[in-house]
C-alpha positions in Angstrom: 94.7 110.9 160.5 96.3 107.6 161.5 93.9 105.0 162.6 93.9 101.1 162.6 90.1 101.8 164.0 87.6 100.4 161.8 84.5 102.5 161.1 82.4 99.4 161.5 84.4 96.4 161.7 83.4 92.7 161.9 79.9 91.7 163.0 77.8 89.3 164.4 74.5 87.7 163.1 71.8 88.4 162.0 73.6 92.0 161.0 75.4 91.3 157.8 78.8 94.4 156.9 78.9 95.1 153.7 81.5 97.3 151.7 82.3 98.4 148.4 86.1 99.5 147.1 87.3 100.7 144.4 91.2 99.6 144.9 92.5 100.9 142.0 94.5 99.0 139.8 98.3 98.7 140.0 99.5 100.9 137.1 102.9 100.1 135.5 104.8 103.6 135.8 104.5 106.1 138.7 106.1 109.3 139.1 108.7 109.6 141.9 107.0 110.1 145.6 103.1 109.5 143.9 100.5 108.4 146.3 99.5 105.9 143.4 102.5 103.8 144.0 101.2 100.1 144.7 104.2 99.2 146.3 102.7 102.9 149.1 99.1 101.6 148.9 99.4 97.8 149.2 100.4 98.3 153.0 97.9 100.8 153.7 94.9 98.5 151.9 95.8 95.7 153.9 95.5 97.5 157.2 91.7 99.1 155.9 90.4 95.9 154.9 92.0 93.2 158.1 90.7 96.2 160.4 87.0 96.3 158.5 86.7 92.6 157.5 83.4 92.6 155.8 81.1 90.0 155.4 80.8 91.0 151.7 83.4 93.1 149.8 82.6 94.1 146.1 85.9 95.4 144.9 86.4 97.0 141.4 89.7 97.6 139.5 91.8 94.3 141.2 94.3 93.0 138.8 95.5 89.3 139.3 97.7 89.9 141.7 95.4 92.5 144.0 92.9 89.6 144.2 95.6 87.9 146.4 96.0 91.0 148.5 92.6 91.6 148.6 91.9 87.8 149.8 95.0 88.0 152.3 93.9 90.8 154.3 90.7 89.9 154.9 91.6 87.0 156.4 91.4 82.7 155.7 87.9 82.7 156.4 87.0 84.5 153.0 86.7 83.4 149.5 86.1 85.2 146.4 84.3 84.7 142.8 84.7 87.1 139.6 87.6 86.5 136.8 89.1 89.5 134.8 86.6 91.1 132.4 89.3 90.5 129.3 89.3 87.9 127.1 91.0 84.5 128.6 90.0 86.0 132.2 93.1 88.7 132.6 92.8 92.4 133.4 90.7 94.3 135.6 88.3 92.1 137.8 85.0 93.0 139.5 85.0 90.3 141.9 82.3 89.3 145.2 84.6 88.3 148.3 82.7 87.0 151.3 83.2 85.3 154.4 82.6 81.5 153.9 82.1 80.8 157.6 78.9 82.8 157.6 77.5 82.7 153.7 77.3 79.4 151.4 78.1 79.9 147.9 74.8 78.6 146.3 76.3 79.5 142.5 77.9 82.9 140.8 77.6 84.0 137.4 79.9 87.0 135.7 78.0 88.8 132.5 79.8 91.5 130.3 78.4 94.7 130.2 77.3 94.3 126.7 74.2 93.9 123.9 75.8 90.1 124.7 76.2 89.5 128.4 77.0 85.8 127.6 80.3 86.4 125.9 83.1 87.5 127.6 84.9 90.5 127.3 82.3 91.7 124.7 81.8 95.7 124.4 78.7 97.4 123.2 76.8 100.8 123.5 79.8 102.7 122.8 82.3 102.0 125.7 85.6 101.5 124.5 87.0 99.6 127.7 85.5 96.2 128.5 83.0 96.2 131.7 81.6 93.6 134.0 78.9 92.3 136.4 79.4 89.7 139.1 76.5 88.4 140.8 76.6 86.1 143.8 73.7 83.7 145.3 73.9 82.9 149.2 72.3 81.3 152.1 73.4 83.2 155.6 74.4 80.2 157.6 73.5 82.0 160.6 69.6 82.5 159.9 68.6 80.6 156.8 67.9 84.1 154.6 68.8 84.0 151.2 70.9 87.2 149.6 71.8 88.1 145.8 75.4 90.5 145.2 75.7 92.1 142.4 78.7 93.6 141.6 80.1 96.3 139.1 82.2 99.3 137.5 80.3 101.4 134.9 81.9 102.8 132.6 83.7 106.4 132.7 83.6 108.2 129.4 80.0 106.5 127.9 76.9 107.8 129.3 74.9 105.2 127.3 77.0 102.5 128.3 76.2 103.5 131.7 72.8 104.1 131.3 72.0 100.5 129.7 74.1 99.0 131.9 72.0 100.6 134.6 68.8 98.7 133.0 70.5 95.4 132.7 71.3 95.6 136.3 67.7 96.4 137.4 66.2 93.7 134.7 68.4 91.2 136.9 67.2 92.9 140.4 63.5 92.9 139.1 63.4 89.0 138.2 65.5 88.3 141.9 62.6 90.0 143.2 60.1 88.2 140.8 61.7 84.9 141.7 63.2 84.4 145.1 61.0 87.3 146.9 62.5 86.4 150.3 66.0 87.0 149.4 67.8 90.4 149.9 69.6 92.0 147.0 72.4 94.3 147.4 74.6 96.1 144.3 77.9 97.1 144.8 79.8 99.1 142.5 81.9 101.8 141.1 79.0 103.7 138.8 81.0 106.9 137.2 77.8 108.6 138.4 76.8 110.3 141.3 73.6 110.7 143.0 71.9 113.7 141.3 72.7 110.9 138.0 69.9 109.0 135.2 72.1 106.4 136.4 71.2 106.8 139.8 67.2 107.3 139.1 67.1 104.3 137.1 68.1 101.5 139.6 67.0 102.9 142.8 63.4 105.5 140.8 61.2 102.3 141.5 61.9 101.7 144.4 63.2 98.7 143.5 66.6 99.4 144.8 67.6 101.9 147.6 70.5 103.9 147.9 71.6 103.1 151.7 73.2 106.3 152.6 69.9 108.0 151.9 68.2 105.1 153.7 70.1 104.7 156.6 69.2 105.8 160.1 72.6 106.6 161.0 75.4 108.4 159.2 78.5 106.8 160.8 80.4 109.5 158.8 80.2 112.7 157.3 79.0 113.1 153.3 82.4 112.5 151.9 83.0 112.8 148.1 84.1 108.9 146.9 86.7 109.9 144.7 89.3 111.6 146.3 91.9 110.8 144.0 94.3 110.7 146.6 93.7 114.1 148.0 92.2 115.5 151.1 88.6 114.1 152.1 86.2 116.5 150.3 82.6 116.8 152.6 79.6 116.6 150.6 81.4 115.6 147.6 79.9 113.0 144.8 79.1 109.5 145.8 79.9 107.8 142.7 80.6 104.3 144.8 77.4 103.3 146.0 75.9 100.1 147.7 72.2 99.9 146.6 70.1 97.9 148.6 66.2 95.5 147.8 64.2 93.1 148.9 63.6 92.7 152.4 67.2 94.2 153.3 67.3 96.9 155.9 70.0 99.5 156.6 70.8 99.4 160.0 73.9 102.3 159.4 76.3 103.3 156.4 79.5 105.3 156.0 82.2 106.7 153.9 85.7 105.6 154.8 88.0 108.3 154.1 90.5 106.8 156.5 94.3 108.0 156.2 97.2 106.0 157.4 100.2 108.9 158.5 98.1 111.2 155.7 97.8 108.3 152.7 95.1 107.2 151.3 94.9 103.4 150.1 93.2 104.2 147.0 92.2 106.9 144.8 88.6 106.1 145.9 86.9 105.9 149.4 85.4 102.7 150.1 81.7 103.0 150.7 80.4 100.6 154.1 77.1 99.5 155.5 75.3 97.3 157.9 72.4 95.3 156.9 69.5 93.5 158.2 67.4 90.9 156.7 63.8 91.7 157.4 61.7 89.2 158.4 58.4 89.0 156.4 54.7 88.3 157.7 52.9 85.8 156.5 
């Protein structure tokens, strides 16, 4: 399939697009002719994300220079907040972009992944690679509502990293809700698990978060499998890129982009899209 189409696209207020894309980072050495060439995908990604534009983009994986890309393609009216997770602020990043002309930056925060979410680059709970949460505070210039972004990559090989990692996110979900009970709260992220997952049941078993493919009224897409890994789009796959959804936020529709520019694939993973509404609440 060859398609400058978006599945969704920009929109207008009050609906707010959301997406979330693993991008995968630019690796050093390729094979001749591999699909994971940045050099093959930096083209492609640009088309995807100029075509989608979202109004919030949590993207996982971006190296220093993929942050530029990233901001690029989306065009001049979006900014971005989230540093690399390593020490000094290098490496893999986990960063919030948005579009400036509809949300205000009202403050950001980036935690580690850790026993010490204050210190940077910290590791606990058995993962060996650093990981990161970026969480973003806004006021939709359009309509006044308020909206949290939280943004992540869970960890691969740890189950308990992922599983208390899982628990820190819905500690900071729970005291949004506590705090600011007007504002939505939406989680992007790369989770290493799917939806059958502990991960999974932990941030969305309360109800405080929902999953918005399994909330949404309308399936823009078929069930595609997130990571692809550069192969063919695999139906009713596992969705281990999820946008999780709380508060008074309501999914108006959600899809999988499994788009393919003259057969290639931008990234190893699919990037997972939805359109949101802020309910208005009585009283």
């Amino acid at each position: 399939m060859m398609t400058d189409q978006p599945l969704i696209g920009p929109v207008e207020a009050p609906d707010l697009h959301v997406m979330s894309f693993n991008i995968r980072r630019r690796m050093p050495r390729n094979r001749p002719g591999s699909p994971d060439r940045w050099a093959t995908r930096r083209p492609l990604l640009r088309r995807l994300l100029a075509a989608e534009r979202p109004t919030v983009l949590g993207v996982q994986e971006a190296l220093d220079d993929q942050l530029e890309v990233v901001g690029e393609a989306l065009g001049p009216s979006h900014r971005w907040v989230g540093i690399g997770r390593d020490p000094g602020g290098h490496g893999e990043a986990t960063p919030v972009y948005y579009d400036a002309d509809r949300l205000e930056l009202t403050g950001w925060r980036q935690r580690a992944l850790s026993a010490t979410p204050d210190e940077h680059g910290s590791r606990s709970w058995g993962n060996l690679t650093r990981r990161a949460l970026v969480s973003a505070e806004f006021t939709d210039r359009a309509t006044g509502s308020r909206l949290h972004v939280l943004n992540t990559h869970l960890d691969h090989l740890s189950r308990r990293s992922r599983l208390q990692s899982a628990l820190m996110i819905a500690r900071i979900a729970r005291d949004v809700r506590l705090d600011e009970p007007e504002a939505a709260i939406v989680v992007t992220g790369d989770f290493n698990a799917d939806e059958r997952s502990a991960v999974h049941r932990r941030l969305t078993g309360d109800a405080l978060l929902h999953d918005t493919w399994e909330a949404t009224p309308e399936r823009l897409t078929p069930a595609w499998g997130t990571f692809s890994n550069y192969g063919p789009r695999r139906p009713g796959g596992r969705r281990i890129d999820l946008i999780l959804v709380g508060g008074p936020a309501e999914v108006a529709s959600a899809g999988i982009n499994a788009a393919r520019f003259e057969g290639r694939a931008a990234s190893d993973h699919e990037p997972v899209q939805a359109v949101l509404r802020h309910r208005r609440e009585d009283g």
